[in-house]
C-alpha positions in Angstrom: 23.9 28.8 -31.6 20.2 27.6 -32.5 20.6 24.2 -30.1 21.6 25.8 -27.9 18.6 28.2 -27.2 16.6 24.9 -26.2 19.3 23.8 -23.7 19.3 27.0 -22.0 15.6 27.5 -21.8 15.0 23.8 -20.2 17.6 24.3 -17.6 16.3 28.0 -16.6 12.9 26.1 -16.0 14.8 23.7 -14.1 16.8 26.2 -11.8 13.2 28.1 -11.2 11.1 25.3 -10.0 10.7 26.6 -6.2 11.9 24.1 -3.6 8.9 23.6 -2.0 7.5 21.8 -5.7 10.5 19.8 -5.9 10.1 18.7 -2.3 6.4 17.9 -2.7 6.8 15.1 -6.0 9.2 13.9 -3.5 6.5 13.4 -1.0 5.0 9.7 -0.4 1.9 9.4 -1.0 -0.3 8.6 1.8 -1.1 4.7 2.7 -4.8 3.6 2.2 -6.3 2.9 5.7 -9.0 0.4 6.5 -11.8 0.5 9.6 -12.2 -2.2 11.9 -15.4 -2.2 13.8 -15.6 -3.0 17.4 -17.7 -6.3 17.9 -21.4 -5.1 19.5 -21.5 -8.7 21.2 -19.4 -11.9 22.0 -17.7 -13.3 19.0 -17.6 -17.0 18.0 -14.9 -18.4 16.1 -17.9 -20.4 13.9 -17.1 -19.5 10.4 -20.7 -17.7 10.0 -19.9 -14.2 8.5 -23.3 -12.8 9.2 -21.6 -11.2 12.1 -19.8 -9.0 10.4 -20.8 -5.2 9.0 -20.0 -6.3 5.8 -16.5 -6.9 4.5 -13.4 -5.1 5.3 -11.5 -5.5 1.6 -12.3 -6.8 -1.3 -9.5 -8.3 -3.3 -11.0 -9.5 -7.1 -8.6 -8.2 -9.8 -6.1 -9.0 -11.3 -3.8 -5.7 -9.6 -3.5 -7.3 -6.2 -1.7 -10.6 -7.8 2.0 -9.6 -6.3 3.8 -12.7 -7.3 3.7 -12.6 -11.2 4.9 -16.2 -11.9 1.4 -17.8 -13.0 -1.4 -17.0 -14.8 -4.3 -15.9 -12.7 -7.1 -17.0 -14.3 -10.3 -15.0 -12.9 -11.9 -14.6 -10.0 -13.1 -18.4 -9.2 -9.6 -19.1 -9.3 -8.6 -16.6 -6.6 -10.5 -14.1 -4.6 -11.6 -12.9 -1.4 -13.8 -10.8 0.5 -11.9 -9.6 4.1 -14.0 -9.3 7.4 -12.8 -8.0 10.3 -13.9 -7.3 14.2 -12.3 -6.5 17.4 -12.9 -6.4 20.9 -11.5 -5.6 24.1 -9.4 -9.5 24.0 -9.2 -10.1 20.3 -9.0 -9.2 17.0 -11.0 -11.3 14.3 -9.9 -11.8 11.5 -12.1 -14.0 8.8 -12.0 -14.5 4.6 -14.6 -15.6 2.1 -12.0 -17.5 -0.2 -13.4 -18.2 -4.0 -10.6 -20.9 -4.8 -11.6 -23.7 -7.7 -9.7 -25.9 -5.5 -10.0 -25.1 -1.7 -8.0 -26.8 1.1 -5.0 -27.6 -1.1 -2.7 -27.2 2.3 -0.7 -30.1 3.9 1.8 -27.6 5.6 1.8 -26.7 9.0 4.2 -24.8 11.2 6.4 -22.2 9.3 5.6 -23.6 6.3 2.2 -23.3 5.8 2.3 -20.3 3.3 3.1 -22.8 1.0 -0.8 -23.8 0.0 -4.1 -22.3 0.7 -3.4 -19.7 3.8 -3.5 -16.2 4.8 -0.9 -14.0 6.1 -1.7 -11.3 8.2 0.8 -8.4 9.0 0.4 -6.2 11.9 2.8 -3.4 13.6 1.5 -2.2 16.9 4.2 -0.1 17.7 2.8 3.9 17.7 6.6 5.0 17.9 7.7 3.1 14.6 9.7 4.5 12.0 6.9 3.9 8.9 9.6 4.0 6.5 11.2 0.7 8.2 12.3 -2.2 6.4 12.9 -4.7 8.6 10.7 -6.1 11.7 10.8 -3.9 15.0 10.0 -5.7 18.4 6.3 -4.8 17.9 5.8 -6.6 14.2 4.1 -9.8 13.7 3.4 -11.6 10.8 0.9 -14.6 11.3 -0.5 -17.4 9.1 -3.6 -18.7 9.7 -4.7 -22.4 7.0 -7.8 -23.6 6.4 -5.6 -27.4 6.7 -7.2 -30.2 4.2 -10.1 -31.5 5.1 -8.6 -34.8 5.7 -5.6 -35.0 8.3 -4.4 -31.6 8.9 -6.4 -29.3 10.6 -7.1 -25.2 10.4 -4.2 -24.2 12.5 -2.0 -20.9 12.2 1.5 -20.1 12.6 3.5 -16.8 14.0 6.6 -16.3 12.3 9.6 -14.4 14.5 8.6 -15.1 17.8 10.1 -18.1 19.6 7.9 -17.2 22.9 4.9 -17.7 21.1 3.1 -20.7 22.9 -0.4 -20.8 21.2 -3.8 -18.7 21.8 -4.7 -17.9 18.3 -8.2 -20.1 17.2 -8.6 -20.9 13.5 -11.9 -22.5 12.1 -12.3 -22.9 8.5 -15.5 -24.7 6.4 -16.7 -25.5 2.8 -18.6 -23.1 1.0 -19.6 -23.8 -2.8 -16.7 -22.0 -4.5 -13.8 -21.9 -1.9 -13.5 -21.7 1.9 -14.4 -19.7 4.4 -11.5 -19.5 7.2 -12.0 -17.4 10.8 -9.4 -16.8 13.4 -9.2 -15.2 16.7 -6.4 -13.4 17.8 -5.8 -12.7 21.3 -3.9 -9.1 22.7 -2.6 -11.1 24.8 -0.7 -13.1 21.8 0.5 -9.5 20.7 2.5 -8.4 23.9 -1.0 -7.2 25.2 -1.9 -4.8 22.9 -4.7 -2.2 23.9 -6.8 -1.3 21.4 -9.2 1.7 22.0 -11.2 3.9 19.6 -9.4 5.6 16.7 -6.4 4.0 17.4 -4.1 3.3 14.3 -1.8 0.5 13.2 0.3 -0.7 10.3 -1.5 -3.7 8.4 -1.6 -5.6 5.6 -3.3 -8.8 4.4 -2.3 -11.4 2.2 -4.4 -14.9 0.7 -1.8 -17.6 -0.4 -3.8 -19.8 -3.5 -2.3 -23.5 -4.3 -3.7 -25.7 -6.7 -1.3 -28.5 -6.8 0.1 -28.4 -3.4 2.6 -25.6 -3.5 1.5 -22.1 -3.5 1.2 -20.9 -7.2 -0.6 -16.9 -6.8 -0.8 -14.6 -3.8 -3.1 -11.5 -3.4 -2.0 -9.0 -1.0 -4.1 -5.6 -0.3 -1.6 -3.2 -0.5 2.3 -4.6 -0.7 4.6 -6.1 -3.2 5.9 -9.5 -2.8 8.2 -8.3 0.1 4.7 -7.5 1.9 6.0 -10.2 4.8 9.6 -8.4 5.1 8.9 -5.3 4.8 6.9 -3.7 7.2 6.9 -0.4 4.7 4.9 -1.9 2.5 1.5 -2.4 4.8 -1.3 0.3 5.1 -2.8 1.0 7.9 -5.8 0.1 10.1 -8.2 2.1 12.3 -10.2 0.5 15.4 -13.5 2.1 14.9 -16.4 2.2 17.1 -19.2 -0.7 16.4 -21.1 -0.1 13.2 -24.7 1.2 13.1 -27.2 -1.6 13.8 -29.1 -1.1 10.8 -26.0 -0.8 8.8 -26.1 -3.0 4.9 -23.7 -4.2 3.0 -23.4 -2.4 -0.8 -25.7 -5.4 -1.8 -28.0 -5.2 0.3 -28.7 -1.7 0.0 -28.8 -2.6 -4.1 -31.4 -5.5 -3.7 -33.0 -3.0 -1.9 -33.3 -0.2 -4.8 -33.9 -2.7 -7.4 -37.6 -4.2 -5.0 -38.3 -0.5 -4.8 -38.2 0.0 -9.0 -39.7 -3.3 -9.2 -42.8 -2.4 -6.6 -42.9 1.0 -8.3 -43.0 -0.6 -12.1 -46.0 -2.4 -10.8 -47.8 -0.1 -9.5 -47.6 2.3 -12.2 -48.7 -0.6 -14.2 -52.0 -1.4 -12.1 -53.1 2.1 -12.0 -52.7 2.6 -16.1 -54.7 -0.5 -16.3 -58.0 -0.5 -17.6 -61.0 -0.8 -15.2 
C-alpha cells in the first residue's frame, strides 16, 4: 500500500497540470532574427568591407560546427564574421573567412560546396508554412566560392532552379588569415523580389571549410546539417532601414573607451605631478 501512495500522488500532479501549461512546453521557441541594413549609397562588388555597419553574424565557436565528423581546431581554422546590405536591386552578401588554408576550392557548378564556399538559404515567400520541410516555389539555396586562386574563379551556383541563367556577381581576395568573398544578388534572380522596410524572410547562412580539397567542417548560424533541405531549420531576416552614419562597430566603440581611460590616466598623472 506504501508504493503505492507515490504512484498516486505523481499521476494527480499529472492530471492537474492545466492545458494551457501543457500546451505552452509544447510551444516552439521563437527563431533568432537578424537586420539587414539598407545600403546609403551604390554598392561595389570590391571585397572592401568598410562599407558595411559592421557585421551581420559572427560565427567563432565551436556550437555552430553542424557536421561533427572532424575536429575543429580553433578559430584560425574556421571562422567568420557575416556582412550584409541591400538595396532596391540586390542583396549583398559578403564574409571575412579566417581559414589556415583559404581557396582550397576546385569545384564549380553544383558541386562547389565541396571546398571553401558559402551557402546561403533564403525563403521569400510571406505565405509559407514555417514548419515546412521541403523547398516551396519561393526557396533558394545558393553557393557562392571564393575559386583557387589559380584556374577557377569566384563564381556561385543556385541549386533547384533550372531557369537560372546567371546575374549573381562573386569577388573574393586574400586577406592574412583566410579570404574575404562578396557577392551580389539580384531581385531579379529571386523571381523579383521586393524588399521594403521591415519586411521579413526565412534565412540562414552556412561557410563550407576544406583543407585538403573536399569539404571537412561547416558552420551554419542557426540549422543542423539539414540546414540546405530543410527550410525549417533557417531563422529569419529583417530589411531594416540604413544604419546611422555615425554608427561603430563593438570595436570601435571599445578602442574608443580604452583612448578615453588612457587620456584620462594621463592627465590625472600631469596634474599630481610636482611643479
Amino acid at each position: 500500500m506504501k508504493k503505492l501512495l507515490p504512484l498516486a500522488a505523481a499521476a494527480l500532479f499529472l492530471f492537474s497540470v492545466p492545458p494551457q501549461q501543457c500546451q505552452a512546453q509544447d510551444k516552439p521557441l521563437p527563431k533568432p532574427e537578424v537586420r539587414i541594413h539598407k545600403a546609403s549609397k551604390p554598392v561595389k562588388v570590391d571585397c572592401d568591407l568598410s562599407k558595411y555597419p559592421g557585421y551581420t553574424i559572427r560565427m567563432d565557436k565551436q556550437s555552430y560546427e553542424i557536421l561533427m565528423y572532424n575536429v575543429w581546431s580553433g578559430k584560425e581554422d574556421l571562422s567568420a564574421d557575416i556582412y550584409m546590405l541591400w538595396d532596391d536591386d540586390a542583396l549583398y552578401v559578403a564574409a571575412k573567412v579566417t581559414d589556415d588554408v583559404p581557396f582550397d576550392n576546385s569545384k564549380e557548378g553544383p558541386d562547389i560546396w565541396d571546398g571553401d564556399a558559402l551557402e546561403i538559404m533564403l525563403g521569400l515567400d510571406d505565405k509559407a508554412d514555417p514548419k515546412r520541410m521541403f523547398f516551396g516555389k519561393k526557396d533558394y539555396q545558393i553557393g557562392i566560392s571564393p575559386g583557387n586562386e589559380k584556374d577557377i574563379k569566384a563564381g556561385e551556383w543556385v541549386w533547384r532552379r533550372d531557369d537560372y541563367v546567371g546575374g549573381i556577381e562573386v569577388a573574393s581576395v586574400r586577406w592574412d588569415k583566410g579570404y574575404i568573398i562578396e557577392s551580389k544578388i539580384p531581385f531579379k534572380a529571386l523571381g523579383g523580389f521586393k524588399p521594403e522596410v521591415g519586411r521579413k524572410i526565412d534565412f540562414d547562412i552556412s561557410v563550407d571549410d576544406a583543407d585538403t580539397h573536399k569539404r571537412e567542417l561547416q558552420f551554419t548560424w542557426y540549422g543542423t546539417k539539414n540546414v540546405y533541405a530543410d527550410p525549417s531549420e533557417w531563422g529569419i531576416a529583417v530589411f531594416a532601414a540604413p544604419a546611422p552614419a555615425l554608427a561603430l562597430s563593438f570595436s570601435s566603440v571599445m578602442m574608443v573607451i580604452i583612448g578615453l581611460i588612457v587620456i584620462a590616466v594621463f592627465l590625472a598623472f600631469v596634474a599630481r605631478r610636482p611643479k
